[in-house]
C-alpha positions in Angstrom: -62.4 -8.4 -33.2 -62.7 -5.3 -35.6 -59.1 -3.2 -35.6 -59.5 0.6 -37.0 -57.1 3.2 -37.8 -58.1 7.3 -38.1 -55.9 9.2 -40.4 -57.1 13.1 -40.6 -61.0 12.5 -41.2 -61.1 9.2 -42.7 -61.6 6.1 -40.2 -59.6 2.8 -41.8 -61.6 -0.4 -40.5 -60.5 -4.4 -40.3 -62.7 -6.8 -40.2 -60.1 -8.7 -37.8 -56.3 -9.5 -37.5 -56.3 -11.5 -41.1 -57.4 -8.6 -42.8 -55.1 -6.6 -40.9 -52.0 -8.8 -42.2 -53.4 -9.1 -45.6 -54.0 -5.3 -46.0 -50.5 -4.2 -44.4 -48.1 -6.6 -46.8 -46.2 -5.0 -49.8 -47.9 -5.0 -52.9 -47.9 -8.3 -54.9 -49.7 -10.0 -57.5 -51.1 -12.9 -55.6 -52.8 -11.2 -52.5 -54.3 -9.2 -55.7 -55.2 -12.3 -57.1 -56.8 -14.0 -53.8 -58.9 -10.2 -53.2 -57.2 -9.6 -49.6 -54.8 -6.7 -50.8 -54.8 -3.0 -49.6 -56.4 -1.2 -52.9 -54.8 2.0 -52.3 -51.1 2.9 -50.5 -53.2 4.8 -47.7 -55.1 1.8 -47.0 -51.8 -0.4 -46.6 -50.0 2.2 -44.7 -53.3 2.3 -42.4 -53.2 -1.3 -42.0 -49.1 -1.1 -41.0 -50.0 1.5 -38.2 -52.7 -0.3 -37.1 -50.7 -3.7 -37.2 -47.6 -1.9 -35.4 -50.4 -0.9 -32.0 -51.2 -4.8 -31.6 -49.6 -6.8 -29.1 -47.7 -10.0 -29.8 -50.1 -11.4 -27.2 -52.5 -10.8 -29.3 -51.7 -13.7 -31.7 -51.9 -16.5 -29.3 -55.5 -15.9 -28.6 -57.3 -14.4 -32.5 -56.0 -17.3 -34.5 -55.9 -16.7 -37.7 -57.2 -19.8 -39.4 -59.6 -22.1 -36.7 -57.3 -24.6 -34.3 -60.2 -27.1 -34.9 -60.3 -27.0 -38.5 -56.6 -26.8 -39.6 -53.3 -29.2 -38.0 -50.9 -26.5 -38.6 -52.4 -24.2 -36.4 -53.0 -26.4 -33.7 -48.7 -27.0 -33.8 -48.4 -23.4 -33.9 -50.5 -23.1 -30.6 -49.6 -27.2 -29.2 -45.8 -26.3 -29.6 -45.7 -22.4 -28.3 -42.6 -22.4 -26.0 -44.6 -19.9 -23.3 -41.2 -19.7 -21.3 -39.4 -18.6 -24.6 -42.2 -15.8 -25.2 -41.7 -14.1 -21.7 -39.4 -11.9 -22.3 -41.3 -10.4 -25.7 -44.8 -11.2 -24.1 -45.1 -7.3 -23.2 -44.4 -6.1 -26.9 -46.9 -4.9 -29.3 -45.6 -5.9 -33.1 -43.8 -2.2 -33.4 -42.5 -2.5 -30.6 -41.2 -5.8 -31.6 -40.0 -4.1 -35.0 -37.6 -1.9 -32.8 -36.3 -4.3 -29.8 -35.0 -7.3 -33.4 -33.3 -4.1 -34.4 -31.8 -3.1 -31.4 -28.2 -4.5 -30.2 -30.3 -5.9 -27.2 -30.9 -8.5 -29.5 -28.0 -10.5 -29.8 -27.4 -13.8 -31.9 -27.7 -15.9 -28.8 -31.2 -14.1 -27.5 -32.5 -14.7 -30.9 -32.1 -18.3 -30.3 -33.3 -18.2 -27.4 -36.6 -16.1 -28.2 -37.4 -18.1 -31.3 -39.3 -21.2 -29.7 -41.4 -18.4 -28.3 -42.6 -16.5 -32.2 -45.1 -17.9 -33.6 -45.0 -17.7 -37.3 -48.0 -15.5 -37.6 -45.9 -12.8 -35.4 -42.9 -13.3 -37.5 -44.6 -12.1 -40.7 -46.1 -8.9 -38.9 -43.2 -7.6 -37.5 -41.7 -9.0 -41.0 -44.5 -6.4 -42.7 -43.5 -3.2 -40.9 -39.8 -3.4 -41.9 -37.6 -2.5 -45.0 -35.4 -4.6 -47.2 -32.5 -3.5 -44.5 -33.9 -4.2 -41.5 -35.2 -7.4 -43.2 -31.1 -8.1 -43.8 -30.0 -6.7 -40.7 -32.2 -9.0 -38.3 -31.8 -12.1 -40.0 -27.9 -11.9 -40.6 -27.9 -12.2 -36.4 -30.1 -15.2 -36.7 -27.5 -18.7 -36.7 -29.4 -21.6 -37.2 -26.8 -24.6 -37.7 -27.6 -28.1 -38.5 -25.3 -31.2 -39.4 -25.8 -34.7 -41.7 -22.3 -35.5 -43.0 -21.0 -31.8 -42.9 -21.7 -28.8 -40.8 -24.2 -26.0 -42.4 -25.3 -22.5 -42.1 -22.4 -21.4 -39.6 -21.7 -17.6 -39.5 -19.4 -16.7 -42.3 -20.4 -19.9 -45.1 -22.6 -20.5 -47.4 -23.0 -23.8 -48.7 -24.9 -24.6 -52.6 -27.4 -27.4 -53.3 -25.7 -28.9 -56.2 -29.2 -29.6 -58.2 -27.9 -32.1 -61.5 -31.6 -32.7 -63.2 -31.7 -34.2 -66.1 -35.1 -34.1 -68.7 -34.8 -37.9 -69.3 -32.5 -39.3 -65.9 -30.1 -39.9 -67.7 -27.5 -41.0 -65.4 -24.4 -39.7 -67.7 -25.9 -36.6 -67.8 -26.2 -36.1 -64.3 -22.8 -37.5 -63.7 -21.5 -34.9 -65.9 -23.3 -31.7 -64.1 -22.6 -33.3 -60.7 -18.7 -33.5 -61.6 -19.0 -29.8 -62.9 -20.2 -28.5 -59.9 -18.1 -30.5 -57.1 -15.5 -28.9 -59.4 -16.4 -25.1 -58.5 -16.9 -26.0 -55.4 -20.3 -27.0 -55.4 -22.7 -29.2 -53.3 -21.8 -29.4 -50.1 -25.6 -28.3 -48.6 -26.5 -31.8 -50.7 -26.5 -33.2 -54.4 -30.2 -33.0 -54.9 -32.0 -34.7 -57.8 -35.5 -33.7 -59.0 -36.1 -36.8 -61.0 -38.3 -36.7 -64.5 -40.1 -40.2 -62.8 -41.5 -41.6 -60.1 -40.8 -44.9 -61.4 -39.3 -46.5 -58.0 -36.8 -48.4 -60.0 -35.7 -46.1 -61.9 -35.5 -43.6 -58.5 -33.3 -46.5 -56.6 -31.2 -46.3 -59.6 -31.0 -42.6 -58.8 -30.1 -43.1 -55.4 -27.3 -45.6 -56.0 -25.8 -43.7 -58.8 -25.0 -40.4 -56.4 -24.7 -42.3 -53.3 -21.6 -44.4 -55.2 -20.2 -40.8 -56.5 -20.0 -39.7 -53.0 -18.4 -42.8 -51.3 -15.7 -43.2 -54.2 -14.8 -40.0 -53.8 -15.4 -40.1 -49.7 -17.6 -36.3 -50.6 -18.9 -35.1 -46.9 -22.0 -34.1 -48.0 -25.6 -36.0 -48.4 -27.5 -36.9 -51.2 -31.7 -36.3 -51.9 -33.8 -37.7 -54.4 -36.6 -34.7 -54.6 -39.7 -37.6 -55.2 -42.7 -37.1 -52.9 -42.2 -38.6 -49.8 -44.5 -42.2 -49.6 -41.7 -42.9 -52.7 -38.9 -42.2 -50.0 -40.3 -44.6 -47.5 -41.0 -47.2 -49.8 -37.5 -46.8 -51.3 -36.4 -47.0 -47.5 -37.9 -50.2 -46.8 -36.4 -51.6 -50.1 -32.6 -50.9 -48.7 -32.3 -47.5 -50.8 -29.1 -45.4 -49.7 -31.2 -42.5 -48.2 -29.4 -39.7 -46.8 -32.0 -36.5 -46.4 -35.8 -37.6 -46.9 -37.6 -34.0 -48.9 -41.4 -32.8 -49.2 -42.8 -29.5 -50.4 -44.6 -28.2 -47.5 -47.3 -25.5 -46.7 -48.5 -23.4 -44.3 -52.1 -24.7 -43.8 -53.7 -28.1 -43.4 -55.9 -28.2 -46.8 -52.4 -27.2 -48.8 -50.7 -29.8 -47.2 -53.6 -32.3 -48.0 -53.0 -31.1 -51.6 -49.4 -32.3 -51.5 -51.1 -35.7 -50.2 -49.5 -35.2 -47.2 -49.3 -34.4 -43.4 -47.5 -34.0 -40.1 -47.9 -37.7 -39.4 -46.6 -38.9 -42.4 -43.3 -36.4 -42.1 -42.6 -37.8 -38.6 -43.2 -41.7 -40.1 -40.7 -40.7 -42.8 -38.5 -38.5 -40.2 -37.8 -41.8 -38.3 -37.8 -44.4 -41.0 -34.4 -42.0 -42.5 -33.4 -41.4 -38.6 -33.5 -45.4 -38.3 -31.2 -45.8 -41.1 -28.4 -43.7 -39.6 -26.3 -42.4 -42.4 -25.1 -39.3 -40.6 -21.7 -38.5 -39.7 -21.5 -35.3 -37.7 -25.3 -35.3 -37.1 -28.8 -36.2 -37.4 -30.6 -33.3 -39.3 -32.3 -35.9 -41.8 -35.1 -33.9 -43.3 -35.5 -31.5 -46.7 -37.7 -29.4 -47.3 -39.1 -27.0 -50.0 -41.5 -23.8 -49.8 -42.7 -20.9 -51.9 -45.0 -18.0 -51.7 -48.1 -18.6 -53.7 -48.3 -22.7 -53.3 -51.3 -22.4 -50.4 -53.3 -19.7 -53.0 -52.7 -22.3 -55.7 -54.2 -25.0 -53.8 -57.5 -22.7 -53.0 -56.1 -23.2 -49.6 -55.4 -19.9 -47.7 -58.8 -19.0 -46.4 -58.4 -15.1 -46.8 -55.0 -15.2 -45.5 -52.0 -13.1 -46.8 -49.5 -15.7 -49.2 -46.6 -13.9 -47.2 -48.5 -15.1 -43.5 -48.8 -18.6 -45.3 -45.6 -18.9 -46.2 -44.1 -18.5 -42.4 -47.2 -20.8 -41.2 -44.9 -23.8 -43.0 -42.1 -22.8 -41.3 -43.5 -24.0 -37.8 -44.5 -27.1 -39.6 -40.2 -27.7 -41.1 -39.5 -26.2 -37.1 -41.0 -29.2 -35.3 -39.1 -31.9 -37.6 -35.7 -30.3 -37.4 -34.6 -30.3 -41.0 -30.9 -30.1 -41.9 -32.2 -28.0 -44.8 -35.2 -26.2 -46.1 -35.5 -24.1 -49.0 -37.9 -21.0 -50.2 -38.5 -21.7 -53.8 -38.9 -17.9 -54.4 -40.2 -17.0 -58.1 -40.9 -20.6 -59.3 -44.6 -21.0 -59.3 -44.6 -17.6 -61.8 -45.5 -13.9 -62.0 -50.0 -14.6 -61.0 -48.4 -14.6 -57.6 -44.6 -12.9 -58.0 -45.3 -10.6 -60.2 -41.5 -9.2 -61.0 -38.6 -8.5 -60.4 -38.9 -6.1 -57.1 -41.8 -8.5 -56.0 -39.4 -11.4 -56.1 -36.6 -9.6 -54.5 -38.5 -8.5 -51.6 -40.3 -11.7 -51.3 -37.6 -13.5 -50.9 -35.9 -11.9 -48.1 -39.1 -12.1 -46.1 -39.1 -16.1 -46.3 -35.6 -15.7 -45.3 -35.9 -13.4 -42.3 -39.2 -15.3 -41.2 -37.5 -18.5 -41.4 -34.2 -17.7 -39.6 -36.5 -16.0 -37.0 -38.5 -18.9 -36.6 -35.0 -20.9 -36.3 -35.1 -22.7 -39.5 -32.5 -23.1 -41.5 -33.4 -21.3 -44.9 -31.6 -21.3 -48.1 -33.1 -19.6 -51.1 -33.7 -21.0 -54.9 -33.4 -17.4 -56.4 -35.1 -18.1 -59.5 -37.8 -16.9 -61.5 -39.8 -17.9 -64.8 -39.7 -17.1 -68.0 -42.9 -15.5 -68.6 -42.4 -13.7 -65.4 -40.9 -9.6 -65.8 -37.2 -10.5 -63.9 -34.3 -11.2 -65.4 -30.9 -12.1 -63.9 -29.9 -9.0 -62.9 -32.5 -8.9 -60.6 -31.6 -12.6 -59.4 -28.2 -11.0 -58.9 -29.2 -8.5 -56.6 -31.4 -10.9 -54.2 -28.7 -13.5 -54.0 -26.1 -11.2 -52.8 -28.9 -9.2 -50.6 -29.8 -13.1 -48.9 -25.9 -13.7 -49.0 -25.4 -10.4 -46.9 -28.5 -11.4 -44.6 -26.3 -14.8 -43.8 -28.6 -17.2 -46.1 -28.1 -20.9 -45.3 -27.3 -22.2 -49.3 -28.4 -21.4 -52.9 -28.8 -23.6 -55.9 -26.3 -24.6 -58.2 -26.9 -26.0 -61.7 -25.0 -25.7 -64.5 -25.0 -22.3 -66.5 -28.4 -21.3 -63.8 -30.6 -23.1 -66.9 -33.2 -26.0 -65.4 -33.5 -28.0 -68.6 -35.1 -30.5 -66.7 -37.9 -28.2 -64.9 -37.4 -25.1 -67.2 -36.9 -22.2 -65.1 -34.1 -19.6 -64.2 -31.9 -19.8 -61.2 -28.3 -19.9 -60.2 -24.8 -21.2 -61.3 -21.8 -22.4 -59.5 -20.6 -19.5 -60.5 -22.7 -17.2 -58.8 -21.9 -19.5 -55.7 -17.8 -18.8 -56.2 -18.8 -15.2 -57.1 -20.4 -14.7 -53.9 -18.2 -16.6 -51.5 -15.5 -14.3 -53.2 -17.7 -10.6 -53.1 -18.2 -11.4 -48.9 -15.3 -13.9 -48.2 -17.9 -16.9 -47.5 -16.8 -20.4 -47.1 -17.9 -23.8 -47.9 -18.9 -25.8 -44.8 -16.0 -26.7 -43.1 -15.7 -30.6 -43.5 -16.5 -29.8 -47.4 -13.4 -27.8 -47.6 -11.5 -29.7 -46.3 -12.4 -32.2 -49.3 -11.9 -29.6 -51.5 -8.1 -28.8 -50.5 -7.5 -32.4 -50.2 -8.7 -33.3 -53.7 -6.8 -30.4 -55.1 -9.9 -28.4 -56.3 -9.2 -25.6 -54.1 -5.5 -24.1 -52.7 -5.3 -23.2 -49.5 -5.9 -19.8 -50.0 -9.7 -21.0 -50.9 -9.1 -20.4 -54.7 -10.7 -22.6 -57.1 -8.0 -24.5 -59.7 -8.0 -24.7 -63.3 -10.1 -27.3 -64.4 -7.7 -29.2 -66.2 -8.2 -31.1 -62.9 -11.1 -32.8 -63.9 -9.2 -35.5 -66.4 -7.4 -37.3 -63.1 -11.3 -37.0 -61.8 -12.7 -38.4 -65.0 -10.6 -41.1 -65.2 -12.2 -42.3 -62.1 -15.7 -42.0 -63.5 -15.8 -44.4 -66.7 -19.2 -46.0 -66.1 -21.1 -42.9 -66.0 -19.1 -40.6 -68.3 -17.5 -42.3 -71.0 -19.2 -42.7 -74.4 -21.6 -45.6 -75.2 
């Protein structure tokens, strides 16, 4: 179907609802890149009026990439909570715009609406709003899950403490994971993106973090960031699997790239389910995102990287993960191109994702060779803080040296939990008063603290 806007004497036309998407998202380098973005501002503005006239119904029945050709939309349509949709089935996408900003729209009819959006409606409405209304709609969105501790409740932010190492070497990551538990760090997990896929060397991964967290009885969870057949392997073997992770994508090729798909998620969903490590829940899956990946892979078939991006969050919807994560400016600037790219970027995976009712934290990062910096990192964590984002990264001085890129420190976590009075999940703070590393006001003590901790920590920190 051909969609057409008139503005004064010129007549705008689209070829069909891709085009429409692709033409009416804000300027960035990859959509550029893949030849589906508006050329002018007039031709994107056309595209956003035209977009704003369609109705959500719309969506259900011009699919944007073929149900018989790709798996992800056939769970978009297989999954579609009709029930759900009622109540917005009579909205076009502007009108849609208007009734998320509205009071009407209340925390608890958000959740109620979300089994009902379909990712592809999610990133239109998510095109015909600013950075506020972006904020403003997704800091109403709750979306809480539990493992060993309780995460994204309203008023808490929680931090992936992230202790890579360029050679695994365990001192070395004993050493940044004892830095950050003492800012306050890691209670969203203590995740690991290992320099090997060596299975040995990952179940000595595994065992290293998993006896950190039971000598210090640390509610949290632990994840070993290897692809997932490693997981299940490492499962079967009698590893101490907490959260099973995969980098996911919005479309079946992409997916296929990653060697992956939805069968092999479920197979690892229930081979950590079966293992039952959880506490105060059973939110066993992690995963990881970015806008750009399905371009990468030659994979988006003329769609928009923003629509793609949403498209995975149906897929990390259907296998109820306890967290997933939007690596915002990792893959570099051919698809982010800078800083305001990046900034708005990222709070579009957020809103889409917390629309969507997944749980979505944000690695604010970026590359070197892209044109950010850390002020700009600075303003899109506290802009996602304000929204109500689910966790950030922490790693020592925000400096990768494993996968060398930019991100975020524990103390950008302790200045933002400060700035907008945000707690640690509750169970995790609880830790943190009882192991002295916080008062009871919530302040952070002097680190002086950490010689009773090291003395408690010889066989990973001590001198060889």
């Amino acid at each position: 179907m051909t969609y057409s806007y008139i503005a004064g004497t010129h007549t705008y036309q689209f070829a069909d609802l891709k085009e429409v998407l692709a033409k009416a998202t804000p300027a960035r380098s990859g959509d550029f890149l893949a030849g589906v973005a508006a050329q002018t501002y007039a031709e994107r503005m056309a595209a956003r009026m035209c977009l704003s006239a369609i109705p959500l119904k719309r969506f259900l029945e011009e699919l944007i990439i073929p149900y018989e050709t790709d798996e992800v939309t056939r769970l978009i349509v297989d999954t579609h909570d009709k029930q759900a949709f009622a109540s917005i089935s009579h909205l076009t996408v502007g009108d849609f715009r208007d009734w998320l900003l509205s009071d009407l729209a209340d925390s608890a009819t958000l959740k109620q609406v979300a089994p009902g959006i379909t990712p592809e409606m999610a990133a239109a409405v998510c095109k015909l709003m600013r950075n506020q209304d972006l904020i403003l709609v997704a800091k109403k969105c709750h979306v809480v899950t539990a493992f060993r501790n309780t995460i994204g409740l309203p008023g808490h932010l929680s931090v992936r403490l992230q202790p890579n190492h360029p050679v695994d070497d365990a001192r070395g990551i004993a050493a940044s994971m004892l830095d950050g538990l003492l800012y306050g760090s890691g209670d969203a997990v203590i995740g690991i993106n290992p320099a090997t896929d060596s299975l040995p060397a990952l179940m000595d991964l595994y065992y290293l973090v998993d006896e950190v967290i039971n000598q210090y009885e640390i509610p949290t969870q632990s994840c070993i960031l290897t692809h997932v057949t490693n997981q299940i392997k490492l499962i079967e073997r009698g590893a101490p699997v907490d959260l099973v992770f995969q980098s996911i994508a919005g479309t079946e090729k992409a997916n296929k790239s990653f060697g992956i798909d939805i069968a092999l998620l479920k197979e690892a969903q229930s081979a950590a389910l079966s293992l039952n490590r959880g506490t105060v829940g059973n939110n066993v899956m992690y995963f990881e995102t970015g806008q750009g990946s399905v371009l990468s892979a030659n994979a988006n078939f003329g769609v928009d990287q923003q629509t793609c991006e949403a498209r995975a969050y149906a897929v990390a919807r259907h296998l109820s993960p306890l967290l997933s994560n939007t690596v915002v400016g990792f893959i570099g600037p051919e698809y982010l191109y800078d800083g305001k790219q990046i900034i708005r970027a990222g709070l579009e995976d957020h809103f889409c994702g917390k629309l969507l009712g997944v749980p979505l934290g944000c690695d604010v990062c970026y590359t070197n060779h892209a044109e950010a910096d850390q002020d700009d990192m600075d303003t899109l964590m506290t802009l996602l803080a304000t929204a109500g984002l689910t966790f950030i990264m922490g790693i020592p001085g925000a400096d990768d040296i494993m996968l060398n890129y930019q991100t975020t420190s524990f103390h950008d976590a302790l200045y933002l939990r400060k700035v907008l009075a945000l707690k640690a999940a509750p169970e995790f703070e609880v830790w943190l008063k009882k192991m002295q590393i916080m008062d009871a006001d919530g302040n952070i003590q002097p680190i002086d603290h950490a010689h009773q901790m090291l003395k408690n920590m010889p066989k990973y920190l001590t001198p060889p």
